[in-house]
C-alpha positions in Angstrom: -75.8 -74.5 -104.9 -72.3 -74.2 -105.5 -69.6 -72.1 -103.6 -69.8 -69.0 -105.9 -73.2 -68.2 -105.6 -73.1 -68.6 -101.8 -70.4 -66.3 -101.8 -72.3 -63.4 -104.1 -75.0 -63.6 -101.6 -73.2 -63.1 -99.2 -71.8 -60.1 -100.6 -75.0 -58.6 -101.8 -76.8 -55.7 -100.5 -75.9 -55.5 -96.9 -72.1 -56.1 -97.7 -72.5 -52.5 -100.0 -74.2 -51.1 -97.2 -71.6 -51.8 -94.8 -68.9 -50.9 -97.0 -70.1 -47.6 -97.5 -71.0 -46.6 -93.8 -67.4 -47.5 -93.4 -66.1 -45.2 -95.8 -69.0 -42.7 -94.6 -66.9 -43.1 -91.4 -63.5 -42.2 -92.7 -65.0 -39.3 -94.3 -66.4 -38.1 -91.2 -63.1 -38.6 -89.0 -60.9 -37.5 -91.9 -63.1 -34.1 -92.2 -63.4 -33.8 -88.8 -59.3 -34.0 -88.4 -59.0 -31.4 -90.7 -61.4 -29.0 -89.0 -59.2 -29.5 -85.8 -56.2 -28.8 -87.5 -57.6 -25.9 -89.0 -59.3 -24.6 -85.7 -56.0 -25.0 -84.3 -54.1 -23.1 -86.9 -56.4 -20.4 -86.7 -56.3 -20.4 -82.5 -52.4 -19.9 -83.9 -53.0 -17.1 -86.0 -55.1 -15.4 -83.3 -52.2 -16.2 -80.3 -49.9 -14.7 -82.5 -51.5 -11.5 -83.4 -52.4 -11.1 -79.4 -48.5 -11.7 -78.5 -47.6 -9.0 -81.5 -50.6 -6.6 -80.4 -48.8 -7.0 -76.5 -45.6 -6.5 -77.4 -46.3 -3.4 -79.4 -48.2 -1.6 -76.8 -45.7 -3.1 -74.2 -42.9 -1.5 -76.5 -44.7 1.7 -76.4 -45.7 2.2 -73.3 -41.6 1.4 -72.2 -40.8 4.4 -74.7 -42.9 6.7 -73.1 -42.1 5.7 -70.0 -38.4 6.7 -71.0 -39.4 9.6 -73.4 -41.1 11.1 -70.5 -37.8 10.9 -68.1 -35.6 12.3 -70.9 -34.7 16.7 -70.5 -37.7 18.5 -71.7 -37.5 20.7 -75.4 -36.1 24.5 -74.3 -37.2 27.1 -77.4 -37.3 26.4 -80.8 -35.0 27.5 -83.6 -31.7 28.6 -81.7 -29.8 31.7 -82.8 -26.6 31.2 -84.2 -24.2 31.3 -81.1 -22.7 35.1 -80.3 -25.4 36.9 -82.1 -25.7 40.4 -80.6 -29.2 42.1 -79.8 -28.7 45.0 -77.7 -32.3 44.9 -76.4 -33.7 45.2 -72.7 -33.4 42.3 -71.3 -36.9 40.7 -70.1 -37.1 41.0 -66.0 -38.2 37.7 -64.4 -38.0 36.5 -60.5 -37.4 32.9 -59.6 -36.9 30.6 -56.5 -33.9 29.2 -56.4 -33.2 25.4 -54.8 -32.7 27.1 -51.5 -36.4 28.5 -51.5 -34.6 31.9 -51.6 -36.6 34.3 -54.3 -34.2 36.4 -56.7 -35.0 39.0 -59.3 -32.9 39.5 -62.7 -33.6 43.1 -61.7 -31.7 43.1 -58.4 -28.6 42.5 -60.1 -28.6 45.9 -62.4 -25.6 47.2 -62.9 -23.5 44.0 -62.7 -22.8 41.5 -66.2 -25.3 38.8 -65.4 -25.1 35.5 -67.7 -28.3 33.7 -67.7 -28.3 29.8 -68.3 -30.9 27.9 -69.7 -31.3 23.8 -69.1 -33.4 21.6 -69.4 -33.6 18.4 -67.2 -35.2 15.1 -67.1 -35.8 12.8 -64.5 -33.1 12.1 -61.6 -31.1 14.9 -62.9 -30.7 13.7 -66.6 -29.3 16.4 -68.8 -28.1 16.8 -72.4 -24.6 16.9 -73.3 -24.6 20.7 -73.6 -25.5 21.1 -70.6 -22.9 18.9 -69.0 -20.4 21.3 -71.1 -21.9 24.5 -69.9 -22.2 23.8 -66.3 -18.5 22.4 -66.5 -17.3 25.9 -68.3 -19.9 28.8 -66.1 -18.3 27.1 -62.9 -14.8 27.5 -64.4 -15.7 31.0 -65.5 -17.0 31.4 -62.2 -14.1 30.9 -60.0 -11.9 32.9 -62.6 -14.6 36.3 -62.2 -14.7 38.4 -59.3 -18.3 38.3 -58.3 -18.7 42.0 -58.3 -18.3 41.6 -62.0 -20.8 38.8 -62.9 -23.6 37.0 -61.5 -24.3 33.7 -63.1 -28.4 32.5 -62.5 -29.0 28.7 -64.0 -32.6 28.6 -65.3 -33.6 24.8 -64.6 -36.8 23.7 -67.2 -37.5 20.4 -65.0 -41.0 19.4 -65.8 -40.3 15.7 -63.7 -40.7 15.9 -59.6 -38.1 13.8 -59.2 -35.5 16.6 -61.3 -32.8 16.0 -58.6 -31.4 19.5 -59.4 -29.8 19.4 -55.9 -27.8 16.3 -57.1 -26.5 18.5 -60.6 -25.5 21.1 -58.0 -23.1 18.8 -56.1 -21.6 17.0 -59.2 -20.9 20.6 -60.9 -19.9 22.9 -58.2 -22.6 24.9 -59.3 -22.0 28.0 -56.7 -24.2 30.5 -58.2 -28.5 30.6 -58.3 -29.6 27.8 -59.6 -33.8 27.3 -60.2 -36.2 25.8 -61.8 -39.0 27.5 -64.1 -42.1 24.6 -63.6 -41.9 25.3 -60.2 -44.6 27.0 -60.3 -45.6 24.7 -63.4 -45.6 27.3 -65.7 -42.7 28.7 -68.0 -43.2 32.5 -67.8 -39.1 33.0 -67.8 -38.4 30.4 -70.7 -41.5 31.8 -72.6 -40.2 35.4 -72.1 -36.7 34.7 -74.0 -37.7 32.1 -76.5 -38.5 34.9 -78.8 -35.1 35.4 -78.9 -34.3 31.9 -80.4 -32.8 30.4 -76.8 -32.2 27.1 -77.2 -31.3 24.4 -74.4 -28.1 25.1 -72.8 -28.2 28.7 -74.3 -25.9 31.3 -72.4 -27.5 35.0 -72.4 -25.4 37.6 -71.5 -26.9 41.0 -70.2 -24.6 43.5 -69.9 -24.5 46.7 -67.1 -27.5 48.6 -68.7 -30.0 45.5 -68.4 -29.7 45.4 -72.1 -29.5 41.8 -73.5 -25.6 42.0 -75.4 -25.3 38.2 -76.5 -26.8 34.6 -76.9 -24.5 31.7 -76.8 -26.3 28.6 -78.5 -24.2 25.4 -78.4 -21.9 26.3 -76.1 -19.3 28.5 -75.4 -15.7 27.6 -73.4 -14.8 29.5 -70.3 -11.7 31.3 -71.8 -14.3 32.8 -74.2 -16.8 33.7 -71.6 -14.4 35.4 -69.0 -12.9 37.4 -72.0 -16.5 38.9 -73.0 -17.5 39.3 -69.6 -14.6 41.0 -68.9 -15.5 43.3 -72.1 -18.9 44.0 -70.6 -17.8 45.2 -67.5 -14.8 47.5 -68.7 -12.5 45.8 -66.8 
């Protein structure tokens, strides 16, 4: 028998067999590599939309956090600043910072200048505010207080408002309260039909009557020269 025929019977039937469970075999592990790499990808895909899921609400829950400290909204539409009404002014009582209780009645008689402002946590305010408070306590010290009484209504919806702190840092000198004491708005309700907006000044002249509204802030020159008006002086 020579060496060629051994050698194709040696290579017959089992030889085939073999081959092919090998390549059987590097079918399985080649599939099974891609299903790994695939489960992996999509373990990927999944990780990723968890991290972007967090970091949205994380992102969210940080803005409210901050929305919720920032100066609550005061009216709606604002009046345009020195508009004249000549109506009776709406009469209100309020607590001021000292616990003392004050009336807008009480003052009858006298020019009073009411201030509206909101205020956020630890005694955040808006701009207009920071202008207003700087200009009522300039106007304040250049007034005789027979002539004027000044009463700064606080909106401060946060419990830690700090309104004693905005008293310090302004020299505020006259009353100075806040509306959500009580948690309810029954002064700021009462004059936002007459377009207040945050940081509004209302004047009220000697007959209760209201005579302007200041939206957006009015310098102290301005404001001693028509409280001056409204008390004859």
């Amino acid at each position: 028998m020579s060496k060629e025929t051994r050698k194709n019977r040696k290579d017959g039937p089992h030889n085939e067999s073999s081959k092919q469970q090998h390549s059987q075999s590097q079918d399985f592990y080649v599939q099974q590599s891609k299903n790994r790499r695939r489960k992996e990808h999509n373990i990927k895909i999944v990780l990723s939309v968890i991290c972007l899921i967090t970091l949205m609400l994380t992102s969210y829950g940080i803005w409210q956090y901050y929305d919720g400290q920032k100066p609550p909204a005061i009216g709606g539409a604002a009046a345009s600043s020195g508009s004249s009404l000549n109506v009776l002014a709406p009469d209100f009582s309020l607590q001021d910072i000292n616990g003392t209780q004050v009336s807008l009645s009480q003052y009858k008689g006298k020019v009073i200048g009411i201030h509206f402002m909101a205020v956020g946590c630890h005694g955040d305010i808006y701009p207009i505010n920071e202008y207003q408070l700087t200009q009522v306590s300039t106007a304040c010290n250049n007034l005789n207080d027979e002539d004027v009484t000044f009463i700064t209504v606080a909106v401060a919806t946060c419990e830690s408002s700090e309104l004693d702190k905005i008293r310090s840092n302004y020299g505020v000198s006259w009353v100075l309260g806040n509306d959500y004491s009580d948690k309810a708005l029954e002064i700021v309700n009462s004059y936002v039909p007459f377009e207040i907006g945050d940081g509004a000044i209302v004047l009220i002249d000697k007959t209760f009557n209201i005579a302007k509204i200041h939206n957006g802030g009015i310098s102290a020159a301005d404001l001693i020269t028509e409280i001056q008006q409204l008390s004859g002086a």
